[in-house]
C-alpha positions as CSV (number, residue, x, y, z in Angstrom):
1,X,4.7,-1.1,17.9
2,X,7.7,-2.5,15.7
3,X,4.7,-1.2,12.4
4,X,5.0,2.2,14.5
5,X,8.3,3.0,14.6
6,X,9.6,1.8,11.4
7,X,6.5,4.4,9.8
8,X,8.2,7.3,12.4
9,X,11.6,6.3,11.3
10,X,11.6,6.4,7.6
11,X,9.4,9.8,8.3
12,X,12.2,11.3,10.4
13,X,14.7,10.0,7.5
14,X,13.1,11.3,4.5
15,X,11.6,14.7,6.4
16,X,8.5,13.8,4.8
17,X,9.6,15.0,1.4
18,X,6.1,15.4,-0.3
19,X,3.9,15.5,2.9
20,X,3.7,19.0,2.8
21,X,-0.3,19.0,4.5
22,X,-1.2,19.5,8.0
23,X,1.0,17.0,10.7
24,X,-2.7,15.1,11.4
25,X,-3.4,14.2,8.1
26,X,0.1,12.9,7.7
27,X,-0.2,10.6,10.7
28,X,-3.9,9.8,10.3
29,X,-2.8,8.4,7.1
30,X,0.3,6.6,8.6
31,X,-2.0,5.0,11.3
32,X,-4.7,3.7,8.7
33,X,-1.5,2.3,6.5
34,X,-0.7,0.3,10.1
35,X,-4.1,-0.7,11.0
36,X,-4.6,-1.6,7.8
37,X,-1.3,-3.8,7.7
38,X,-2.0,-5.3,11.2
39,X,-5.0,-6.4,9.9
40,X,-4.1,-7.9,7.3
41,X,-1.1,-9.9,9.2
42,X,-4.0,-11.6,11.4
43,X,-7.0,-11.8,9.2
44,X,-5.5,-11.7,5.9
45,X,-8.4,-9.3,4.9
46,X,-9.3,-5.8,5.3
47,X,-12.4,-4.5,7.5
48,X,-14.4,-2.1,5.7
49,X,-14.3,0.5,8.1
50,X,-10.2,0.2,7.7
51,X,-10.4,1.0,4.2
52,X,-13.0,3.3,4.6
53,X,-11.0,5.5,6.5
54,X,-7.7,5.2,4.5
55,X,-10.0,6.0,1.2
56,X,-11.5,9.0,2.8
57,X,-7.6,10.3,3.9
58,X,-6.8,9.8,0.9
59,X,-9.2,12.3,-0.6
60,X,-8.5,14.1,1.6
61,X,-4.9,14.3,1.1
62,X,-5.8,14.5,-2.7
63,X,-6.4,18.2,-2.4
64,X,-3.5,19.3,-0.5
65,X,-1.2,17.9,-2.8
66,X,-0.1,20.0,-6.3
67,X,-1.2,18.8,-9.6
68,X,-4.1,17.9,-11.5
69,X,-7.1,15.8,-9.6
70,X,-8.1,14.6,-12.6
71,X,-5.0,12.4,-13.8
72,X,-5.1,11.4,-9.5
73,X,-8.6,10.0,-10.1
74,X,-7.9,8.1,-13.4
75,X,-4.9,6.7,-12.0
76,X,-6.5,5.7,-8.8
77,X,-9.2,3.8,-11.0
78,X,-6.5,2.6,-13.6
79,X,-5.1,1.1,-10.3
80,X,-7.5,-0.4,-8.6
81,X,-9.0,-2.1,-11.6
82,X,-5.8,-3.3,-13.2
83,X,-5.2,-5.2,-9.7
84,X,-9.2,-6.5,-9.4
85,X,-8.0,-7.5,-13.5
86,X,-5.0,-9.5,-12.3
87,X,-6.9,-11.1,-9.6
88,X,-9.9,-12.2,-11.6
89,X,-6.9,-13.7,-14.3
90,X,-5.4,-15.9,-11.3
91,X,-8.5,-17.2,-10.1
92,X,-9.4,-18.1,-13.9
93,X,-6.2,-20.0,-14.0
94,X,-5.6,-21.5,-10.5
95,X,-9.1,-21.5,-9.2
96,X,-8.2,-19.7,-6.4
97,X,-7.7,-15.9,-5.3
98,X,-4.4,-14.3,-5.1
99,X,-5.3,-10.6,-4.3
100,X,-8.0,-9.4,-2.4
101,X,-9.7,-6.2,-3.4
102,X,-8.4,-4.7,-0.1
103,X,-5.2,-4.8,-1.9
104,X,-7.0,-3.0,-4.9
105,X,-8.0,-0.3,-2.8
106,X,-4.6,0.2,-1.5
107,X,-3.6,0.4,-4.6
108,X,-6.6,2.8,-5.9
109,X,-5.5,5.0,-2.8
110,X,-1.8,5.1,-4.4
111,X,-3.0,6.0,-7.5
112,X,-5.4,9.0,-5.9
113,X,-2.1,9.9,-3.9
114,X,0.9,9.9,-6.3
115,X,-0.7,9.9,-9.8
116,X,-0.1,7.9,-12.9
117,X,3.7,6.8,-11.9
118,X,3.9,6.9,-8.1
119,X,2.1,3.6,-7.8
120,X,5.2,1.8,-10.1
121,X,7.3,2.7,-7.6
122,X,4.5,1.3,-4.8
123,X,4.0,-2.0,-6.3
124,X,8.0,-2.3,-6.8
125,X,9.3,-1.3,-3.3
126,X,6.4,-3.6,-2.0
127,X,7.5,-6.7,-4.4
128,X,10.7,-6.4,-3.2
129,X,10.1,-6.1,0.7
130,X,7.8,-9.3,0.2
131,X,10.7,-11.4,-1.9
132,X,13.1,-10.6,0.6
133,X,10.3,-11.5,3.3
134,X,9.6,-14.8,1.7
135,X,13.5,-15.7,1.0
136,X,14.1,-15.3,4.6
137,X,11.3,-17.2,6.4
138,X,11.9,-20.0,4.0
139,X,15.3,-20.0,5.1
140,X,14.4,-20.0,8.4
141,X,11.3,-22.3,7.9
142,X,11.9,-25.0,5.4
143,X,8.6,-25.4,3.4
144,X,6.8,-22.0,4.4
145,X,6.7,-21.3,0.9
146,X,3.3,-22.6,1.0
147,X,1.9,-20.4,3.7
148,X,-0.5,-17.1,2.1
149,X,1.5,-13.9,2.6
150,X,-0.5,-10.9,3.1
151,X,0.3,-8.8,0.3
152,X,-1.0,-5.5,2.0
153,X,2.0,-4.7,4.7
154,X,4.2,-4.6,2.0
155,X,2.0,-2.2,-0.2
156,X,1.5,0.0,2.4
157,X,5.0,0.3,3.6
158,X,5.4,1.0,-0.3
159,X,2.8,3.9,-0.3
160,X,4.3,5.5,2.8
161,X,7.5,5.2,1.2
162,X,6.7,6.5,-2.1
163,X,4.9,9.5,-0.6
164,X,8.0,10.3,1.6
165,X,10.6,9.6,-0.9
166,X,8.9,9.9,-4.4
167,X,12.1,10.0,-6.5
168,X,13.4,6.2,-4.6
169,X,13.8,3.9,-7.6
């Protein structure tokens, strides 16, 4: 509920600046960005029919938008594989995982979305939502610093954002 109306909020706020295609696809897209998220707050992971849905919006979303598919396409595989690339460097180094490829896909679908630059802008405004998320519940929980953080909320409050408010940072 608290996902919900912080989506419906910054939508009201920012008058859905680049959302310019039909008010389902807008809010089919802002529901698979919260089920996505909620998922990802319990589970840690993504189910595939989640990001199956949020990939096909996307698409879909891909051809109401103006601009060249093409450069959407490369940047969504640019993307996607540049966070699977970081991932597969961590796990070489730590021997552990750090992002899943659900967060790759996000990022692929910000890519397909907002082009070469928009997903800069994603992967900042979500850095900084989960810094400010961490500094607080370690303030509030000594030692939770420790605890995984589910990296996914953040990059999809980042997306929505992006798409609503393209010129933000």
């Amino acid at each position: 509920m608290a996902l919900g109306s912080l989506y419906l909020a910054t939508y009201w706020i920012f008058d859905g600046a680049m959302l310019r295609a039909p008010d389902l696809l807008v809010l089919s897209l802002a529901l698979s960005l919260i089920w996505l998220s909620i998922e990802d707050i319990g589970h840690l992971s993504f189910s595939v029919g989640g990001l199956c849905l949020f990939s096909a919006i996307c698409l879909v979303l891909l051809f109401s938008l103006d601009g060249d598919v093409r450069m959407h396409l490369l940047a969504a595989m640019f993307y996607g594989l540049f966070f699977v690339a970081l991932d597969w460097l961590f796990q070489r180094r730590m021997g552990r995982t750090a992002l899943g490829l659900g967060d790759s896909v996000l990022i692929a679908g910000a890519g397909l979305l907002l082009g070469l630059s928009g997903p800069i802008q994603v992967i900042l405004v979500a850095s900084v939502g989960a810094l400010v998320w961490i500094g607080g519940r370690e303030l509030l929980i000594k030692g939770s610093l420790r605890t995984a953080l589910p990296f996914g909320p953040f990059l999809a409050f980042g997306i929505w954002l992006t798409l609503l408010e393209p010129s933000l940072i």
